[in-house]
C-alpha positions as CSV (number, residue, x, y, z in Angstrom):
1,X,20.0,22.5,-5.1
2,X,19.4,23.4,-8.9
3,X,22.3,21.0,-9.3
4,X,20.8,17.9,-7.5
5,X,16.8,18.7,-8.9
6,X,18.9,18.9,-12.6
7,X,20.1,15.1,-12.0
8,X,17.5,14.2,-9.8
9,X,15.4,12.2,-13.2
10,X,18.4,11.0,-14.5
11,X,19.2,9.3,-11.2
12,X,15.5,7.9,-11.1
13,X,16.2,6.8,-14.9
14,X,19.5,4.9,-13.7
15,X,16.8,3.5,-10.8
16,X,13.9,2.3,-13.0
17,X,16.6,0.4,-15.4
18,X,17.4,-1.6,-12.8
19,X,13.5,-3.2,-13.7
20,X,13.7,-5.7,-15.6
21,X,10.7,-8.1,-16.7
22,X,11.0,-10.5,-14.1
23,X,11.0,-9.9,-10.5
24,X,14.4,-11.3,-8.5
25,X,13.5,-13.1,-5.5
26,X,15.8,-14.0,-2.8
27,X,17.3,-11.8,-0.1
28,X,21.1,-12.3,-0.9
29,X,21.6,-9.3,-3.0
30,X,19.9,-6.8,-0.7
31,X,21.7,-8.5,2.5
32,X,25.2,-7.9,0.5
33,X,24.3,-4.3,-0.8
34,X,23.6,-3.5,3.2
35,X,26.9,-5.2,4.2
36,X,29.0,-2.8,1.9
37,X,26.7,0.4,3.7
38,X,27.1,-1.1,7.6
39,X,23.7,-2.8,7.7
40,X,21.7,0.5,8.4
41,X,18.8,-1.9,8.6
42,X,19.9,-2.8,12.0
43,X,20.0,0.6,13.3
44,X,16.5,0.8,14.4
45,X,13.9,-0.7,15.5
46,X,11.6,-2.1,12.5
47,X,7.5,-3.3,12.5
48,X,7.1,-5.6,9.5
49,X,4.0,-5.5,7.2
50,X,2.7,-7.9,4.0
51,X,-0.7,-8.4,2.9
52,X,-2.6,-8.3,-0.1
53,X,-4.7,-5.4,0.5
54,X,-4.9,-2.4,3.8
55,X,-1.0,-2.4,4.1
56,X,-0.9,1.3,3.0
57,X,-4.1,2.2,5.5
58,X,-2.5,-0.2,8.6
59,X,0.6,1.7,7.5
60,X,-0.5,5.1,7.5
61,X,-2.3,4.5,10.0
62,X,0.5,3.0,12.6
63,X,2.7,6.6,11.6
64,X,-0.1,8.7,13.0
65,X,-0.9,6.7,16.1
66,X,3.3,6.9,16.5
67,X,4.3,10.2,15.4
68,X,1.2,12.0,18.6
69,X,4.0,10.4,20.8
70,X,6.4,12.3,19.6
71,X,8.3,9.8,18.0
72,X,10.7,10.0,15.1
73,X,8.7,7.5,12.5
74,X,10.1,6.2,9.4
75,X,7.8,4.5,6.7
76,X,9.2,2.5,3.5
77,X,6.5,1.7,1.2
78,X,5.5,0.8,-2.2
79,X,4.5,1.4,-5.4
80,X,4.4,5.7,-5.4
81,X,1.5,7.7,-7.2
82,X,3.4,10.5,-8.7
83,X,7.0,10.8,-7.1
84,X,9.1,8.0,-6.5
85,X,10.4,9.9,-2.9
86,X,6.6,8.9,-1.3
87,X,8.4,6.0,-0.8
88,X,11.1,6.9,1.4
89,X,9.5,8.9,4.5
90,X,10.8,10.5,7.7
91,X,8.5,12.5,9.9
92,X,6.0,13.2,6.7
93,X,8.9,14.2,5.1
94,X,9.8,12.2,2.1
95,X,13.6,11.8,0.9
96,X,14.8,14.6,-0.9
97,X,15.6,14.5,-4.3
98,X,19.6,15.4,-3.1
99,X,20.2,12.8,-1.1
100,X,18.7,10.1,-3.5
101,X,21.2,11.5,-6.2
102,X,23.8,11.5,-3.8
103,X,23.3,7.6,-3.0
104,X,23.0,7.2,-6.9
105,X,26.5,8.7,-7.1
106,X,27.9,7.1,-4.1
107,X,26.8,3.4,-4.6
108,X,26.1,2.4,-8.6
109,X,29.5,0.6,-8.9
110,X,28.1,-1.7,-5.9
111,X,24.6,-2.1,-7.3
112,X,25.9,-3.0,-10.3
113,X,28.6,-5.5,-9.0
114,X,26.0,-7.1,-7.0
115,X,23.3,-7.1,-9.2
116,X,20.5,-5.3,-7.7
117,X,17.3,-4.8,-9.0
118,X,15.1,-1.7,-8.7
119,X,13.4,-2.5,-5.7
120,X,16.5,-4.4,-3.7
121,X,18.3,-0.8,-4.2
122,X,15.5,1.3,-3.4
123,X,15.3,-1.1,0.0
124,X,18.9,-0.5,0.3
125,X,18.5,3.2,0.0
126,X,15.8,3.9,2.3
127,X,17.4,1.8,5.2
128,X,20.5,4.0,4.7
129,X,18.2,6.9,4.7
130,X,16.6,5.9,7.9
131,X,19.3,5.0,9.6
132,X,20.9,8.6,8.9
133,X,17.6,10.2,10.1
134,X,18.4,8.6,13.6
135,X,14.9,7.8,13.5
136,X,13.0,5.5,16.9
137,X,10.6,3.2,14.6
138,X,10.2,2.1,10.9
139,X,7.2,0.8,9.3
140,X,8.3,-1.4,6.4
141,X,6.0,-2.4,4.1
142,X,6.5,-5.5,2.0
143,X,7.1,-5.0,-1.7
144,X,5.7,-8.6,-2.9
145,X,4.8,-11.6,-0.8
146,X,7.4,-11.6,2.2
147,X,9.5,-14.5,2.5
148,X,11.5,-13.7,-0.4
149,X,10.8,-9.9,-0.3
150,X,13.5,-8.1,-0.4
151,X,12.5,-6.1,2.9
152,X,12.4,-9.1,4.3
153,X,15.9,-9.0,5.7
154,X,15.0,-6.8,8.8
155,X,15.2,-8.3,12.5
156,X,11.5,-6.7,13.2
157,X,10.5,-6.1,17.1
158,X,6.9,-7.1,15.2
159,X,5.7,-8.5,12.2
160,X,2.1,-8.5,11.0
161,X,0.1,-9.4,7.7
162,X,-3.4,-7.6,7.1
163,X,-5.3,-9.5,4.9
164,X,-4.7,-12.4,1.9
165,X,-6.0,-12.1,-1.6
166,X,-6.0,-13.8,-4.8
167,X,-2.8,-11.1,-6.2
168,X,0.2,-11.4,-8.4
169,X,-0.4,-15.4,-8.1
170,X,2.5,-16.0,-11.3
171,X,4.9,-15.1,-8.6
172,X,3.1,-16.0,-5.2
173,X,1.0,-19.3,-6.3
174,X,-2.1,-20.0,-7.6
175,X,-4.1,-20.2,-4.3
176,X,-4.4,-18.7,-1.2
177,X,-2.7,-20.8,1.1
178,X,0.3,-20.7,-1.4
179,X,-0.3,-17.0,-1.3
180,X,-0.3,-16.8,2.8
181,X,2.6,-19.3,3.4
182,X,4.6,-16.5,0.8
183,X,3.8,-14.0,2.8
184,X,3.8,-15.7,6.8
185,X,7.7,-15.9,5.5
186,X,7.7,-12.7,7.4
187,X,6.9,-14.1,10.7
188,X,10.2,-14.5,13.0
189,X,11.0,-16.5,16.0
190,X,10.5,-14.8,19.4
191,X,8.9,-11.9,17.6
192,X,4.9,-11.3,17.8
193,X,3.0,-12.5,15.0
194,X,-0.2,-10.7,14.3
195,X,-2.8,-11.6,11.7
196,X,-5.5,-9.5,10.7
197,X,-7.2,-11.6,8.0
198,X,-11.1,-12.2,8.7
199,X,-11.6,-15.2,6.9
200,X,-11.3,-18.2,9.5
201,X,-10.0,-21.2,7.3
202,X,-6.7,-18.0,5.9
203,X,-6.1,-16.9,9.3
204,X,-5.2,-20.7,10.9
205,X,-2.9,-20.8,8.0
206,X,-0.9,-18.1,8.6
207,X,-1.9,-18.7,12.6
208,X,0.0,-21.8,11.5
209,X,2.9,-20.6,10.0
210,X,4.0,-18.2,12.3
211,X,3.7,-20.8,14.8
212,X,6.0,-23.4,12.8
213,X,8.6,-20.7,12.8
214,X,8.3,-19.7,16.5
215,X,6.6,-16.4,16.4
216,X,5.8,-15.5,19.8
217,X,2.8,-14.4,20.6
218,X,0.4,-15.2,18.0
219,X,-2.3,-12.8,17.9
220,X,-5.5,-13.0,15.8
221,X,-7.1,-9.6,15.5
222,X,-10.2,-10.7,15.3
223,X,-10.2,-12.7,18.3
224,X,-9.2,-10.4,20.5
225,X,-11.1,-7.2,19.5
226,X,-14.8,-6.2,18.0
227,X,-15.8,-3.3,16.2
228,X,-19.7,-2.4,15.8
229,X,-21.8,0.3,15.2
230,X,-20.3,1.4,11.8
231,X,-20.7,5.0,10.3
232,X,-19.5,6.0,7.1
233,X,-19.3,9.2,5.4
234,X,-17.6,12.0,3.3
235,X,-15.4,12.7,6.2
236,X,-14.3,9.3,7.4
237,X,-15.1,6.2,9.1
238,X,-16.9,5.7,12.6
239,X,-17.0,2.7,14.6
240,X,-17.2,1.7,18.5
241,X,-14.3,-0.6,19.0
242,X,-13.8,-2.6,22.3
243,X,-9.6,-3.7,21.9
244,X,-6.8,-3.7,24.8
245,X,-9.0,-4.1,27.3
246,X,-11.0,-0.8,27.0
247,X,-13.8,0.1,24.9
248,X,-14.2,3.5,23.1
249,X,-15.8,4.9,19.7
250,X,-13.4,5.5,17.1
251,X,-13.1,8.1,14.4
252,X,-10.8,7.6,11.2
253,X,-10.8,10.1,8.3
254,X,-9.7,7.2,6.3
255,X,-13.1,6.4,4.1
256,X,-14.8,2.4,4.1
257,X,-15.9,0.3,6.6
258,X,-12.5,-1.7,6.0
259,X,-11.0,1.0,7.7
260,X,-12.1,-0.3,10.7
261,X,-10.3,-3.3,10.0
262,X,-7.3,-1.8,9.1
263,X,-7.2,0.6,12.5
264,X,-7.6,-2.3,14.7
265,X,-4.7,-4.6,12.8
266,X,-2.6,-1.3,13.4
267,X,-3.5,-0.6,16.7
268,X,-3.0,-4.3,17.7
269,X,0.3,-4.1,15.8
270,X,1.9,-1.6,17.9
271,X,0.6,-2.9,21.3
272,X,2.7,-6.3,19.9
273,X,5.4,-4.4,19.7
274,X,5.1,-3.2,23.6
275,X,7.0,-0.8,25.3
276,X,7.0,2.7,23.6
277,X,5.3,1.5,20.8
278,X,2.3,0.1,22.3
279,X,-0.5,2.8,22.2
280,X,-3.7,2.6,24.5
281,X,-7.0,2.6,22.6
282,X,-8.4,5.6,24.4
283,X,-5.1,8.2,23.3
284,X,-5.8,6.2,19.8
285,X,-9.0,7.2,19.2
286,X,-7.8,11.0,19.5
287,X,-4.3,10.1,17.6
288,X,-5.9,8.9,14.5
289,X,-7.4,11.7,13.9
290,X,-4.5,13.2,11.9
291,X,-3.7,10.2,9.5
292,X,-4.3,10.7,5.9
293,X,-3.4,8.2,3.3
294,X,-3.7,9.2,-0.7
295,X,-5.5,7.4,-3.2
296,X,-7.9,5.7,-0.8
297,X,-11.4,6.4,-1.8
298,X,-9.8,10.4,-1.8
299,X,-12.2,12.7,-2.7
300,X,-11.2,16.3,-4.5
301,X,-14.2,17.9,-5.4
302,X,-15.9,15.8,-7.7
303,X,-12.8,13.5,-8.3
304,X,-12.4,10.5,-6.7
305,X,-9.2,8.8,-6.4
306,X,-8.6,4.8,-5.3
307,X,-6.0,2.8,-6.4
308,X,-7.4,-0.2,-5.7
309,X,-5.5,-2.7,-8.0
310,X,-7.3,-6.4,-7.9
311,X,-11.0,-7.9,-7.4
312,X,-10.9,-7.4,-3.7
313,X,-10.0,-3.6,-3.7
314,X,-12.5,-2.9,-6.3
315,X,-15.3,-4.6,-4.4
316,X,-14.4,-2.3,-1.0
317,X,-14.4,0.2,-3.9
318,X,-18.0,-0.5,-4.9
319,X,-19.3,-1.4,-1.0
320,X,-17.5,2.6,-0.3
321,X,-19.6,4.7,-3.0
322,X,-22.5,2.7,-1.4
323,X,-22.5,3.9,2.0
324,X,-21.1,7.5,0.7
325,X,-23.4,10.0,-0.2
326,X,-21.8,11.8,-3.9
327,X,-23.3,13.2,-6.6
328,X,-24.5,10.6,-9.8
329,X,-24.2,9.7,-12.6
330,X,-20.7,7.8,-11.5
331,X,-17.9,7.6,-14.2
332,X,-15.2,5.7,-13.7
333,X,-11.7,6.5,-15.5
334,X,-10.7,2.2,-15.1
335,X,-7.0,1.0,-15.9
336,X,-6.0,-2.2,-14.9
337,X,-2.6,-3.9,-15.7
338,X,-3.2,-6.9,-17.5
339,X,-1.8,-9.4,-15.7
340,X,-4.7,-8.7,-12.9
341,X,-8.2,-10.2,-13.3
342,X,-10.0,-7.2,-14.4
343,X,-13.3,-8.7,-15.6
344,X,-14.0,-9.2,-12.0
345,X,-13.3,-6.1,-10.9
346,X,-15.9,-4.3,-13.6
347,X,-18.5,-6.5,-12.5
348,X,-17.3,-5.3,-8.8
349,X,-17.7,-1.8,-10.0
350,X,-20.4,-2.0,-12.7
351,X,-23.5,-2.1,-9.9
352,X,-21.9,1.7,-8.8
353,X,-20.3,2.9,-12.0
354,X,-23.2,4.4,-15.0
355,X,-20.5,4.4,-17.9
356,X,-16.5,3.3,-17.8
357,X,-14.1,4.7,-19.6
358,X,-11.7,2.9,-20.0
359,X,-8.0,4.3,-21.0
360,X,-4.3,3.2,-20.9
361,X,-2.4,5.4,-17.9
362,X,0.8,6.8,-19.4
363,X,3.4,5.5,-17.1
364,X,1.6,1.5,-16.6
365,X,4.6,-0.8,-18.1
366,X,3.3,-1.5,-21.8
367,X,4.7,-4.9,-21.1
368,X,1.8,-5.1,-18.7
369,X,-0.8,-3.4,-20.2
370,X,-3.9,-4.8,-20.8
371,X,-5.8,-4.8,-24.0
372,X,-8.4,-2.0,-24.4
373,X,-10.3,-4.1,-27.3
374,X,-10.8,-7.0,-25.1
375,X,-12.3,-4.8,-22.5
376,X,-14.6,-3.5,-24.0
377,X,-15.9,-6.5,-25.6
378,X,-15.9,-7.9,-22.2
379,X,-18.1,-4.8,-20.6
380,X,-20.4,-4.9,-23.8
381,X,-21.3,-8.8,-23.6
382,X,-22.1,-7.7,-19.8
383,X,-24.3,-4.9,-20.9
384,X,-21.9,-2.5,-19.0
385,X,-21.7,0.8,-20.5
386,X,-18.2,1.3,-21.7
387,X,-16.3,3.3,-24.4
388,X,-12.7,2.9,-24.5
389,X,-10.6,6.3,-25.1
390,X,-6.8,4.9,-25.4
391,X,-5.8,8.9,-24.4
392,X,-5.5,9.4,-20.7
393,X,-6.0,13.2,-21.3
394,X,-9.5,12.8,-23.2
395,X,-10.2,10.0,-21.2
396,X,-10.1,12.0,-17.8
397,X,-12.1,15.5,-20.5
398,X,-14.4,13.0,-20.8
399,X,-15.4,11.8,-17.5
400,X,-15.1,14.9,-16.2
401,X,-18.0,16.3,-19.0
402,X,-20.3,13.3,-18.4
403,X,-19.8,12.4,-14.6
404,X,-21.5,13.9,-11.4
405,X,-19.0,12.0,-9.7
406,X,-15.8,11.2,-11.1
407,X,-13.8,7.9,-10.1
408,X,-10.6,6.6,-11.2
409,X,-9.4,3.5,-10.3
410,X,-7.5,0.7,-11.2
411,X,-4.0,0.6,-10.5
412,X,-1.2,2.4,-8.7
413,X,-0.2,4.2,-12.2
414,X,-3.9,5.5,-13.2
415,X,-4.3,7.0,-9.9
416,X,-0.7,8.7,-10.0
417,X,-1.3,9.6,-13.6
418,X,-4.5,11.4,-12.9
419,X,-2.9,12.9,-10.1
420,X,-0.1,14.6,-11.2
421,X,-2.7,15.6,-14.7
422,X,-5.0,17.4,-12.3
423,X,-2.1,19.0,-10.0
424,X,-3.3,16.3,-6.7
425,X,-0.4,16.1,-4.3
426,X,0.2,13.0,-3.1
427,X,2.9,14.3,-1.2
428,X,2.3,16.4,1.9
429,X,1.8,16.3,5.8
């Protein structure tokens, strides 16, 4: 054990080398790192999920629904807050730090005659993983996009996206129905196809795509379910929801009326994927109940954590802290990587947020980072008040001494960064 936690960094160090400054698209390094394990990926069922924004939530939300059956549930997903095992998860137990070294040991000469990048092995890893937990269902999450996503090499019983945003648009294109074709490249023949985006002009282009392909059925959430009567709160998310022919108020302790959004995708998900899987509304509503997803509008105390990441998860953001009762003024701890279009998302957060501070998180890739100068030129012209403290540590001392209400937000790092500074497990049934 002492052994394995000794070389368990080193291990992760060997991992994160295997980043380099471009991302490698294409699936045939991952297809011949699974050949040389057995294909493990074809050893279980799998439910596919892309999207720009709610895969985590749909996600987490799927394992709950899943796991009150009584089944063995697998979830891969992507990027992790503080430790890289969140990513690799049987049961609500993540992948111990052992059994990652041990598949550092056993396959480096093959990752390294291949090729792989950091997330093609990681992929590789977790489908061994799963396929050694003799698990009944995974939820695989997309990395980036989907047809060229290295996940993307599962035979899934389902396959849904959630929701298409203007994200990561150097390697996806520069508009959305570049962005939705990327990530329809999920859809299979003869497999459901299920599409949770509300926006009617995105949803008949991925409506489209999966039907070019053969996906079969093609189900649009929206036109098969409705959810009124919203409620939200502190404690979750309340909604009266008429789906699979029943009709029934629901109660997620996931925060933001999004949530409803990202239940319904879920629930209509697993009913795609039939037999076992497929979960009626009315044992859903009591299932749900147990989910919990970190770094979604998470409060701790006066802290609250949300890694929302682009100007679509910073406006939910904002539209949350409206319909929450918290105590004011609001600071928000804000690091964005540069390469996202951070001036929209302060003006999504300035109506909610009384001062910024604005920081660099520790681990964000400094070939990434965005500059803290041009920020705060940017949030003075607007007339938002800003001060920009390059120390995380101060940064978070001084939120902490000026805010009621604490916020930080931003990216995946920030969040994970604050986290493991103020001892918040992410990790954790």
């Amino acid at each position: 054990m002492d052994v394995a936690l000794t070389r368990y960094p080193s291990a992760l160090e060997y991992l994160f080398a295997r980043t380099t400054g471009a991302y490698k698209f294409g699936l045939e390094r991952t297809r011949a790192l699974l050949a040389e394990l057995g294909d493990p990926h074809l050893a279980f069922p799998v439910i596919h999920i892309a999207g720009t924004n709610g895969k985590g939530s749909s996600v987490a939300t799927a394992e709950a629904l899943l796991r009150a059956r009584g089944l063995r549930v697998a979830r891969y997903t992507s990027p992790h807050l503080v430790d890289f095992r969140e990513r690799i998860v049987v049961n609500g137990e993540p992948i111990t730090a052992e059994q990652v070294v041990a598949f550092i040991d056993g396959w480096t000469p093959a990752v390294e005659r291949i090729g792989a990048s950091f997330f093609e092995a990681t992929t590789a890893l977790a489908f061994d993983h799963f396929a050694r937990s003799r698990i009944d269902v995974a939820l695989v999450e997309t990395g980036l996009g989907g047809r060229l996503d290295s996940t993307n090499v599962v035979e899934p019983i389902a396959a849904g996206v959630t929701s298409i945003g203007l994200d990561h648009t150097e390697y996806l294109g520069p508009t959305l129905e570049a962005i939705a074709r990327e990530k329809s490249g999920i859809f299979k023949a003869g497999v459901p196809a299920v599409i949770g985006e509300g926006d009617p002009e995105v949803r008949a282009w991925l409506a489209r795509d999966a039907t070019a392909v053969g996906a079969s059925p093609v189900r649009i959430v929206v036109e098969e379910t409705e959810a009124t009567e919203f409620a939200v709160s502190a404690l979750g998310t309340e909604f009266r929801l008429r789906a699979l022919g029943d009709e029934r108020v629901v109660g997620t302790p996931l925060v933001g009326r999004h949530q409803a959004d990202n239940f319904t995708f879920a629930l209509t998900l697993l009913d795609a994927a039939g037999g076992r899987f497929r979960v009626p509304l009315a044992e859903a509503a009591e299932s749900v109940r147990a989910v919990r997803l970190p770094g979604r509008f998470q409060r701790v105390g006066r802290w609250v954590f949300d890694v929302a990441h682009n100007a679509d998860g910073a406006r939910t953001v904002a539209a949350t802290l409206a319909s929450v009762e918290h105590e004011t003024p609001v600071v928000a701890v804000l690091c964005v990587l540069g390469d996202k279009d951070w001036r929209a998302m302060l003006d999504a957060l300035a109506p909610r947020v009384a001062r910024f501070v604005l920081t660099n998180a520790p681990t964000a890739p400094a070939s990434r980072s965005w500059s803290l100068s041009e920020a705060s030129e940017y949030a003075a012209a607007q007339g938002y008040p800003a001060v920009a403290e390059p120390d995380f540590d101060l940064a978070l001392s001084l939120a902490e001494a000026e805010g009621g209400t604490m916020l930080v937000t931003g990216s995946f790092h920030t969040v994970g960064d604050a986290m493991a500074r103020l001892q918040v497990s992410p990790l954790g049934n």
